[in-house]
Structure formats: C-alpha cells, structure tokens
C-alpha positions in Angstrom: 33.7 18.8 23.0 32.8 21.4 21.3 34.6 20.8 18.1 33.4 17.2 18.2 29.7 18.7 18.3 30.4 20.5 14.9 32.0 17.5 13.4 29.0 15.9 14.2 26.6 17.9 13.1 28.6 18.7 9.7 28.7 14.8 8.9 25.0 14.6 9.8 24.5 17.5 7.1 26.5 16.2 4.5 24.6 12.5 5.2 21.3 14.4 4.5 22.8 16.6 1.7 24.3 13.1 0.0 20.3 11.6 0.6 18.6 14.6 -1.2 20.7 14.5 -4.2 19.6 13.8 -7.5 20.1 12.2 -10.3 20.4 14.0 -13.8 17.6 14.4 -15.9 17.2 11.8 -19.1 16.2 14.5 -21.1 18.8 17.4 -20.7 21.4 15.8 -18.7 22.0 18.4 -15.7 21.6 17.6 -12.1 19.0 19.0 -10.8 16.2 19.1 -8.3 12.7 17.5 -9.6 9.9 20.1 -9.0 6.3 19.5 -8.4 6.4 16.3 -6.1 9.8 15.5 -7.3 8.7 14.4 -10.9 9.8 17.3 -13.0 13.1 18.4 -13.9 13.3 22.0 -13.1 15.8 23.2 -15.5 13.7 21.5 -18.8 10.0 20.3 -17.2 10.6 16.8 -18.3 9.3 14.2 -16.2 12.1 12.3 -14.1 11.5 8.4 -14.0 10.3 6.9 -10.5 13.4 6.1 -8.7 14.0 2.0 -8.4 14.9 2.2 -4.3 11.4 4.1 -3.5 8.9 1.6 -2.1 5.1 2.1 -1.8 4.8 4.5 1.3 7.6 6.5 -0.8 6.4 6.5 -3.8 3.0 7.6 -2.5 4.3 10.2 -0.1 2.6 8.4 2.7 4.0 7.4 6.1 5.1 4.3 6.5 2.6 2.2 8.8 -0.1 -0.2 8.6 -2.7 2.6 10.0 -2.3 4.2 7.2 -5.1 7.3 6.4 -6.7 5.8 3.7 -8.2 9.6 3.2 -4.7 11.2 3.4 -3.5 8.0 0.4 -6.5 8.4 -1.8 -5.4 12.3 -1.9 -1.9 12.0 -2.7 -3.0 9.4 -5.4 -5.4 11.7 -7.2 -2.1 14.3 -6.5 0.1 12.1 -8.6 -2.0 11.2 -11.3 -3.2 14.6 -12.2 0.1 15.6 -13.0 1.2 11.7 -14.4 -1.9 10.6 -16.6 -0.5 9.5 -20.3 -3.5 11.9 -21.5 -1.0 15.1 -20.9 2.0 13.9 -22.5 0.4 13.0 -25.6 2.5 15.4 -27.7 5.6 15.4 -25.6 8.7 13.2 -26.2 8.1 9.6 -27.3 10.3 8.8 -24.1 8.4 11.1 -21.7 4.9 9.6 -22.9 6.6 5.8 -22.0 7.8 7.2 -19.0 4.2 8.7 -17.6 3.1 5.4 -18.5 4.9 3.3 -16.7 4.5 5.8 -13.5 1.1 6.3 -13.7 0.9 1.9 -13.6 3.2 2.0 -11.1 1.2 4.7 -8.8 -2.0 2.7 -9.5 -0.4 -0.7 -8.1 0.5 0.9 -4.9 -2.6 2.8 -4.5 -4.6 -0.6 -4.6 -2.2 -2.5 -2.6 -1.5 -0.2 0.4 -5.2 0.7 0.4 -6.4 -2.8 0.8 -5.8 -4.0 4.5 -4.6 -7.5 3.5 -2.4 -6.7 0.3 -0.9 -3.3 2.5 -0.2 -6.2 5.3 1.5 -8.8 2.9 3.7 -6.2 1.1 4.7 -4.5 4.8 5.6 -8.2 5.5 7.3 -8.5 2.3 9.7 -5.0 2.9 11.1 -7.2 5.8 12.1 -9.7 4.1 9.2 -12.4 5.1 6.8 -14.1 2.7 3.3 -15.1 4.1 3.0 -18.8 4.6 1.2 -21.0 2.0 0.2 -23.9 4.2 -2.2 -24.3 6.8 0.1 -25.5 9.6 -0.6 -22.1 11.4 -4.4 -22.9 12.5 -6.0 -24.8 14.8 -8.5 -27.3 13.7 -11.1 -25.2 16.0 -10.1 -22.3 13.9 -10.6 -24.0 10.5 -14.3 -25.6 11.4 -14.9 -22.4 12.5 -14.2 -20.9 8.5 -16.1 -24.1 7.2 -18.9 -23.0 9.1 -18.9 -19.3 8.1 -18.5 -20.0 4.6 -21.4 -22.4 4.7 -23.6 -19.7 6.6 -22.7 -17.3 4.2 -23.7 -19.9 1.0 -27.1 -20.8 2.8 -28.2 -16.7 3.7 -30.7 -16.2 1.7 -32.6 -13.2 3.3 -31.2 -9.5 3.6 -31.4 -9.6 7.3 -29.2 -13.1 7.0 -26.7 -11.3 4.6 -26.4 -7.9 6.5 -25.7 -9.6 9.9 -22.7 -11.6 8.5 -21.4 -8.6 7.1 -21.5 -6.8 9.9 -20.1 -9.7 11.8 -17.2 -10.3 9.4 -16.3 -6.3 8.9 -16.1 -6.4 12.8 -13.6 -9.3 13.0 -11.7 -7.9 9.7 -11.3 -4.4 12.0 -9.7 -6.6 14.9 -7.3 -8.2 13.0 -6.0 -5.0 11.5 -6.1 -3.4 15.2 -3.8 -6.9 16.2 -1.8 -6.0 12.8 -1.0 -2.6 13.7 0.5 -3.7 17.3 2.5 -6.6 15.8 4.2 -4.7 13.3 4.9 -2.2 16.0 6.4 -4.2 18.2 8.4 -5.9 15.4 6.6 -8.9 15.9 6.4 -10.5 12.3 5.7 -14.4 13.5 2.4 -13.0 14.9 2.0 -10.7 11.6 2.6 -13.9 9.9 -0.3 -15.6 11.9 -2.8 -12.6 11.5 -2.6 -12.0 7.7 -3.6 -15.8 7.4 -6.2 -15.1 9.5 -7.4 -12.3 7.6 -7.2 -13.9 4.4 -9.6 -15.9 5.2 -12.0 -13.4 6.2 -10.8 -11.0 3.6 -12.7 -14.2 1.2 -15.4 -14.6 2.9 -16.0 -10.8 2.9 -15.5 -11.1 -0.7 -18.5 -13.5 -0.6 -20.4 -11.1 1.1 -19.9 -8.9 -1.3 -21.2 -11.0 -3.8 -23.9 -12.0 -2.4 -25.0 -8.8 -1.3 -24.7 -7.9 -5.3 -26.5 -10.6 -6.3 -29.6 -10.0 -4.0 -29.6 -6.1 -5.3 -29.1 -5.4 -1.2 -28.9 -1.4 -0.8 -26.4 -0.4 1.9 
C-alpha cells in the first residue's frame, strides 16, 4: 500500500512537472522558465509569445467563473499591459516589438470580453463547445411583447425621471440574469445558459439605449 502511495504521488509530480514546463525561448533558444507573469525569458529578458492553449481566464490570470471580480480583472489587466505596451519595446528586436503587439491586442480583447457580462457569458458558452442560438424559437410570445414594449418606453421617455427609472429597472433585471447565469453554469446547465444569454441580449440593447439616451439628454449620474 505503501509503495502504491509513492507511485502515486511520484506520477502526480511528474503530471504537474510535465504541465509547468516550457517552451524555449524564440530569441536565444534555451528552455527556460518565463519571469515576471511568465512573459520574460529569464536567461535573455526577451518576451515569450502568449501560448496558443491559454484561454481568457488564463491569459488574464483570473479564475475561471462567470462571477468574476471585475476589480481583481481590471488589476491584472493594467498588470499585463504595463509590462506589454509596444511603447517599451520600441528599440528592442523587430520580432520582440511584433510580439508585444500582438499580446498587448490579445490582453485588450479578453479584458473587454470577460468584463462585459454578456460577451464573458457567450465566450464561457463557447469554451464548452456551444454557440448561442440565432433564432428566436427560445421565447415566449409574452416574453417578446414584453421587449417591444420596453423598447418603445424607452424611445418615448423623454424626462430624466422617465429615463433614470428604466435604468434602474433594466440594471436590476440585467443583475438577475447574471445571478441565474452564475448557477447555470455551476450546475453545468448550458440549455438554461443558452436561454439566459438570449435573454440578456436583449436587455444588454436596451441598456445600450439607455445609455444613449441618457447621453443625449446630458443626464448626470
């Protein structure tokens, strides 16, 4: 028993030893480990390229999960970029310069998508191999009056009173979804994900006409 229990444990090592190793450096060929968030090769201080199996959450150095801490993601994102912005490789290799370009675009895109609650829903969806649905065979007919109606209330508003309240409304029923969200994808779910990111992109537009509107009128929050 005991010997198994040291098999065991040595294979679990060397599975964790095989994960953490990495790829040589571009720039002077030895294998070593990145340092400073894993983008700089510690034997010359180039920067490593972003590795083509990390998704979002990894890239980002975030958990993850659809409650993400949007404080926690907005400071690993001005982590990243301090160290990634094309600005401080301007006299460095031509090949470095492309690569903190490309990195820098590619931190940028997953910043904005895992921060937004509908985009950080779709691409969650998407890492399980689902697609949202482009039709509307998922609603009700009460459920679709129900957006005509909204979206006409939101056209007529003409007051700040008007405006405010529908925001308020619409922020609350946004927040519910994303509660719903975060228990569907927890319980693995994704045919009820499917349903609630269709609802929410629905009120994710009408929030963008909110928005708009509350621009428009020169409305201070």
């Amino acid at each position: 028993m005991n010997f198994l229990r040291i098999l065991s444990n040595h294979s679990v090592k060397l599975s964790l030893y095989q994960q953490i190793r990495f790829s040589s450096c571009w720039s002077c060929g030895k294998d070593a480990k990145p340092l400073v968030a894993n983008l700089f090769c510690s034997n010359c201080n180039a920067l490593q390229n972003p590795k083509k199996d990390d998704n979002y959450f990894t890239l980002m150095g975030v958990k993850e999960t659809y409650d993400l801490d949007e404080n926690e993601l907005a400071k690993k994102y001005k982590e990243l970029q301090k160290y990634l912005h094309p600005d401080k490789f301007a006299n460095r290799q031509k090949e470095e310069l492309e690569i903190s370009e490309k990195y820098s675009s590619l931190v940028n895109d997953a910043y904005k998508t895992l921060l937004e609650p509908l985009a950080r829903g779709i691409y969650m969806l998407r890492l399980r191999g689902k697609d949202m649905p482009e039709n509307t065979e998922l609603f009700d007919q009460e459920f679709l009056m129900k957006i005509m109606e909204k979206n006409e209330e939101v056209e007529s508003a003409e007051t700040e009173e008007e405006i405010m309240k529908l925001n308020k409304e619409n922020k609350a029923m946004i927040k519910d979804l994303q509660k719903q969200l975060s228990r569907a994808f927890f319980d693995g779910d994704l045919k009820r994900v499917e349903k609630l990111l269709s609802y929410m992109k629905y009120y994710t537009s009408i929030d963008n006409q909110i928005q708009a509107a509350i621009r428009h009128k020169g409305i201070i929050r």
